[in-house]
C-alpha positions in Angstrom: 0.0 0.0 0.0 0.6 3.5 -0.7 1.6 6.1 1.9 -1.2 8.2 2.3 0.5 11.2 0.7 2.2 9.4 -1.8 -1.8 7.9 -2.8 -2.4 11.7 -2.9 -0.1 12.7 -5.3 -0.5 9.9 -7.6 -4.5 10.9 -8.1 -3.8 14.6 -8.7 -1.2 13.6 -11.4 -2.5 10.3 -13.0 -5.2 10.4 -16.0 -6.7 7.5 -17.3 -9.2 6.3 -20.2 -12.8 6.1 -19.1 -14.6 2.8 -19.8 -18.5 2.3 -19.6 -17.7 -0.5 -16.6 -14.7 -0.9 -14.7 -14.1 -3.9 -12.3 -11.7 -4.0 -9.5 -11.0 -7.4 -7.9 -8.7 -7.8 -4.4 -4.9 -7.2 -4.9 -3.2 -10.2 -4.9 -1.6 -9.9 -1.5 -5.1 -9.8 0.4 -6.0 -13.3 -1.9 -3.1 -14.8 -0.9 -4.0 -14.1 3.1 -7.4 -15.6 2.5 -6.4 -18.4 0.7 -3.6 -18.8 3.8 -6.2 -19.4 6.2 -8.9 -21.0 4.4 -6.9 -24.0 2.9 -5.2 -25.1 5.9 -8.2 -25.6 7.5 -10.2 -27.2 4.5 -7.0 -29.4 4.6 -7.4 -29.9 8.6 -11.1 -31.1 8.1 -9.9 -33.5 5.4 -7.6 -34.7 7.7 -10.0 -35.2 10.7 -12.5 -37.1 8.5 -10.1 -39.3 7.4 -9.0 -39.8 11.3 -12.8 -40.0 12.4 -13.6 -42.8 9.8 -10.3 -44.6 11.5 -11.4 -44.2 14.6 -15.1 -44.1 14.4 -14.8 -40.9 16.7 -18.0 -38.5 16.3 -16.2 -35.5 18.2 -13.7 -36.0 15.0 -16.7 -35.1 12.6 -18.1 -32.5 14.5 -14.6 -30.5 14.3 -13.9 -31.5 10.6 -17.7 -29.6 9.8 -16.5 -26.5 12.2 -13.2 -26.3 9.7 -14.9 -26.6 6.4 -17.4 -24.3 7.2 -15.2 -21.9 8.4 -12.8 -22.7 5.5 -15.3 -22.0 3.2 -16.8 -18.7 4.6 -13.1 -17.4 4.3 -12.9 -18.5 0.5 -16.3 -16.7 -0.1 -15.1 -14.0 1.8 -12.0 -13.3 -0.5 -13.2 -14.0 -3.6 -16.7 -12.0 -3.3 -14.7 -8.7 -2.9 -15.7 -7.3 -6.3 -16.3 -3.9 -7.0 -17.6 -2.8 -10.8 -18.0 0.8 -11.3 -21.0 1.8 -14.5 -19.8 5.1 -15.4 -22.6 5.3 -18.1 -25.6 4.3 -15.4 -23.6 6.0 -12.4 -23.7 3.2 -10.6 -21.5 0.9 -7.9 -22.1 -2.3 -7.2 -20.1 -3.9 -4.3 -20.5 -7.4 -3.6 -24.5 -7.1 -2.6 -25.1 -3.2 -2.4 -26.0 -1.2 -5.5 -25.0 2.2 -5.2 -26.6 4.7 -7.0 -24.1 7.6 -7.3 -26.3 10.0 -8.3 -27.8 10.0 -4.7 -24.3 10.6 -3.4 -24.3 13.4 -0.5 -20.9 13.0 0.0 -17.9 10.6 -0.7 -14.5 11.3 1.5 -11.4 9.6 0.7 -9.5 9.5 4.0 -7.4 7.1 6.3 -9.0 5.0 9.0 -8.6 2.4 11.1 -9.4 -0.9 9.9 -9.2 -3.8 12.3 -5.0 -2.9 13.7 -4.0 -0.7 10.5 -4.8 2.0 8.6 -6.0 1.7 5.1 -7.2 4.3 3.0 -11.2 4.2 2.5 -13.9 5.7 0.5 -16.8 7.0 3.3 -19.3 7.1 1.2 -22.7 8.9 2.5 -26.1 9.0 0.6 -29.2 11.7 0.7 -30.5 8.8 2.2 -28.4 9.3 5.4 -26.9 5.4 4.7 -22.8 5.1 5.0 -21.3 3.0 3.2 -17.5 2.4 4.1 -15.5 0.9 1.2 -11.6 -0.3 2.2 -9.6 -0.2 -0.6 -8.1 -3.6 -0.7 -8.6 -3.7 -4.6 -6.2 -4.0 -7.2 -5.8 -0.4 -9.2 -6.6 1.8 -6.1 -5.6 5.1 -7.8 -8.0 4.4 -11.1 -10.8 3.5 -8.9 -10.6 6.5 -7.1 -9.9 8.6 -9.6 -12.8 7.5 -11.5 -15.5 8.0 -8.5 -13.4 11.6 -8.3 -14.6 12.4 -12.1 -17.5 11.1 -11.7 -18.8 12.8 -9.0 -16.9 15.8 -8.9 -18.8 18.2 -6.9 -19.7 15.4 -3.8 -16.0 14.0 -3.5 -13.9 15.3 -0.5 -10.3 14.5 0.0 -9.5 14.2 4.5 -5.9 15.2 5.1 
């Protein structure tokens, strides 16, 4: 990641090409920490169901589910993180949540704590009164910002 100031500069002096939809997937460092916890334990339940049919233990099942379950919620997790941007429809969709960025009050990019470090984020707040919060974990951070910059122009603050 970026320093904050260094992320800064880069939007004020980058320009890019505008495409009708843009989609921004997790950078590659954040799939690999997802995929480092949920495979282990996948592999752990594999193991413990292979042990429990051995054994004929129950308790052995019982943890083998609680792994694969939690295993799986982590895969989901990582590879839901999907963010497309309709610059023609002024839209965002982000994993469930439609945006509508027309209805945009305000949008501050700023720095803020997310669980023990601080990532940049979008604070994103509609006429609505809903906030919506989006960490920018994604790959191309400075296009994706610069392209909610364009396209709302008036609504987008920067926090120092």
């Amino acid at each position: 990641m970026l320093f904050y100031d260094e992320f800064l500069k880069k939007l004020n002096e980058e320009k890019f090409q505008v495409n009708e939809i843009e989609k921004f997937s997790p950078e590659i460092k954040k799939i690999i920490v997802g995929l480092g916890v949920s495979l282990p334990l996948i592999i752990i339940a594999i193991a413990q169901l292979y042990m429990a049919k051995i054994d004929g233990n129950v308790v052995r099942i019982a943890f083998a589910l609680i792994f694969i379950f939690i295993g799986v919620k982590q895969l989901r997790t990582t590879f839901s993180y999907k963010i497309q941007i309709d610059t023609k429809n002024k839209k965002i969709k982000f994993m469930n949540v439609n945006i509508d960025l027309m209805k945009i009050e305000s949008c501050t990019l700023k720095e803020e704590k997310v669980g023990k470090k601080l990532e940049v984020v979008l604070d994103i707040i509609t006429f609505d009164k809903q906030q919506y919060i989006i960490p920018l974990y994604m790959n191309k951070k400075v296009r994706f910002v610069w392209l909610i910059k364009t396209v709302l122009v008036d609504a987008f603050k920067i926090k120092k």
